[in-house]
N, C-alpha and C positions, 0 to 999 in steps of 0.2 A: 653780217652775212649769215650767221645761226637763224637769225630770226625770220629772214626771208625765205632759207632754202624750208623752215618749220612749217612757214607758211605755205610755202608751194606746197610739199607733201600734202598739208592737210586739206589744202583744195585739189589736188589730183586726186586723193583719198574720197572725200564727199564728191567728185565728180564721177569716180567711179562706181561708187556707192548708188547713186544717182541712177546711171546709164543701167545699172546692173539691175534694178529693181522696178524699171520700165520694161525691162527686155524678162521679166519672172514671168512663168507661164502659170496658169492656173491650172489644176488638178479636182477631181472631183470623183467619187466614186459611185454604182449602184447596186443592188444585189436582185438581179434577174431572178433570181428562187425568189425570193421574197414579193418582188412584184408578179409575177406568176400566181402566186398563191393567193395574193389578193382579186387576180381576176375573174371574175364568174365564171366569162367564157373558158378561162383556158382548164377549171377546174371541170367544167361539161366535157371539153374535149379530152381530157384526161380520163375521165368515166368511160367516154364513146368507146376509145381506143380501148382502155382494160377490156370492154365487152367484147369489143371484137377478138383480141386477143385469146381469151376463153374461150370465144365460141370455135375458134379455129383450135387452139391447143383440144379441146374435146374432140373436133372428126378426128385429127390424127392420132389421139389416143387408142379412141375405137378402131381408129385403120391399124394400129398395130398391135392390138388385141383380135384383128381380125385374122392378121398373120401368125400370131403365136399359136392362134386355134387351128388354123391349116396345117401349122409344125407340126401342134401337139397330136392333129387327127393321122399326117401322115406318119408319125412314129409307130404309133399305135396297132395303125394296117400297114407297115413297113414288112411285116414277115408275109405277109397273102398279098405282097404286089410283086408281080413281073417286073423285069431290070427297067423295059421300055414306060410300066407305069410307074415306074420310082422316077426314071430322067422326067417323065411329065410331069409329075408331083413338084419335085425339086422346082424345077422351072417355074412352074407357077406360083411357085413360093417365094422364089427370086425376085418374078415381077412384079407381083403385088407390095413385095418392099420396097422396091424400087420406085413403084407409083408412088408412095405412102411418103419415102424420101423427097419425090421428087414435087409432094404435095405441103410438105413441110416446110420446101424449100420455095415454093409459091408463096406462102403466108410470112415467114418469116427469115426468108432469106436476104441478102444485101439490098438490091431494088424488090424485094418484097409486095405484099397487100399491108402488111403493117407498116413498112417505112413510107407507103403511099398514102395512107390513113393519115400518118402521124404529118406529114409533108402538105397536104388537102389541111387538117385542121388548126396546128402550130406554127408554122410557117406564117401564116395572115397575122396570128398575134405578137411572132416573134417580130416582124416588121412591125407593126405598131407601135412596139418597146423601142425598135431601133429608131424607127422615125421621131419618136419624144424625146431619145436622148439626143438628138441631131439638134433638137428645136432648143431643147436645155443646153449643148451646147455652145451653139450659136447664141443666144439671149443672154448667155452669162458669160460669154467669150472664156470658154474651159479650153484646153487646150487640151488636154487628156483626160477619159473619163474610163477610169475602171471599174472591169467588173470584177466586185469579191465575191461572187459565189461560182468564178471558173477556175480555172487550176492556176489561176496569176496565185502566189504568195504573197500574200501580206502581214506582215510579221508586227504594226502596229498600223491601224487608219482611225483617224480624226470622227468623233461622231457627227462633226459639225461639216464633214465634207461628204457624209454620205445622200445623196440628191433620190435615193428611191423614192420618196413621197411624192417630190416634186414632179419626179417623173408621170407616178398616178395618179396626181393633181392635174398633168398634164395633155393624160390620155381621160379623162373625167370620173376617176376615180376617185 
């Protein structure tokens, strides 16, 4: 009676064994910064965007160098202006920051020129990346595929499970 219940266990055991390691998923990770940095394009796009960034951080430099100079001029004739040309002084002091802000907030505010720059030229590559990991997905039947270079934690990963090459193998890198 020992030797058969022995038995039974150990084939419940290896049948469990069995089902449980048909039923394991595959895992696989890639490091998006890494692929990035290999691509030509996205290094262009990268350039494009800092340029434009500059060129726009420079008007609003000069726009509020051009306010300080207005401050600085109306201090200066502050004591030889009428009350009525002081409120107009002020005011147009006012509005000119206002523009200045309000042209700040064009270039690089939430839906910005910059987040539409960055959107027009990373965007098409970031799909690209995502569409090769779909393809390496599917091909290798992964079932999850992280990314280590976003705020996931990965406290150890396998060098043999990391798929970025493949991926730039896969987009013709």
């Amino acid at each position: 009676i020992i030797m058969k219940t022995t038995k039974k266990l150990f084939l419940l055991i290896v049948i469990l064994m069995t089902s449980v390691s048909t039923y394991s998923q595959k895992f696989a990770y890639v490091d998006s910064d890494y692929i990035l940095s290999k691509m030509p394009e996205f290094v262009q796009a990268e350039e494009k965007i800092d340029d434009f960034s500059k060129e726009w951080q420079s008007e609003i430099e000069s726009a509020y160098e051009e306010v300080e100079q207005m401050y600085r001029d109306y201090q200066s004739e502050q004591v030889l202006l009428t009350s009525k040309m002081k409120t107009k002084r002020e005011e147009s002091i006012i509005e000119k920051e206002k523009s200045v802000q309000a042209l700040q907030q064009k270039y690089f505010g939430n839906n910005g020129e910059l987040y539409k720059k960055r959107q027009d030229l990373i965007k098409p590559i970031q799909d690209r990346i995502f569409d090769a990991v779909q393809q390496l997905a599917a091909s290798n039947k992964y079932s999850i595929i992280f990314d280590a270079s976003s705020d996931l934690i990965m406290l150890y990963s396998n060098p043999d499970l990391d798929k970025s090459d493949k991926v730039l193998e896969l987009m013709g890198y």
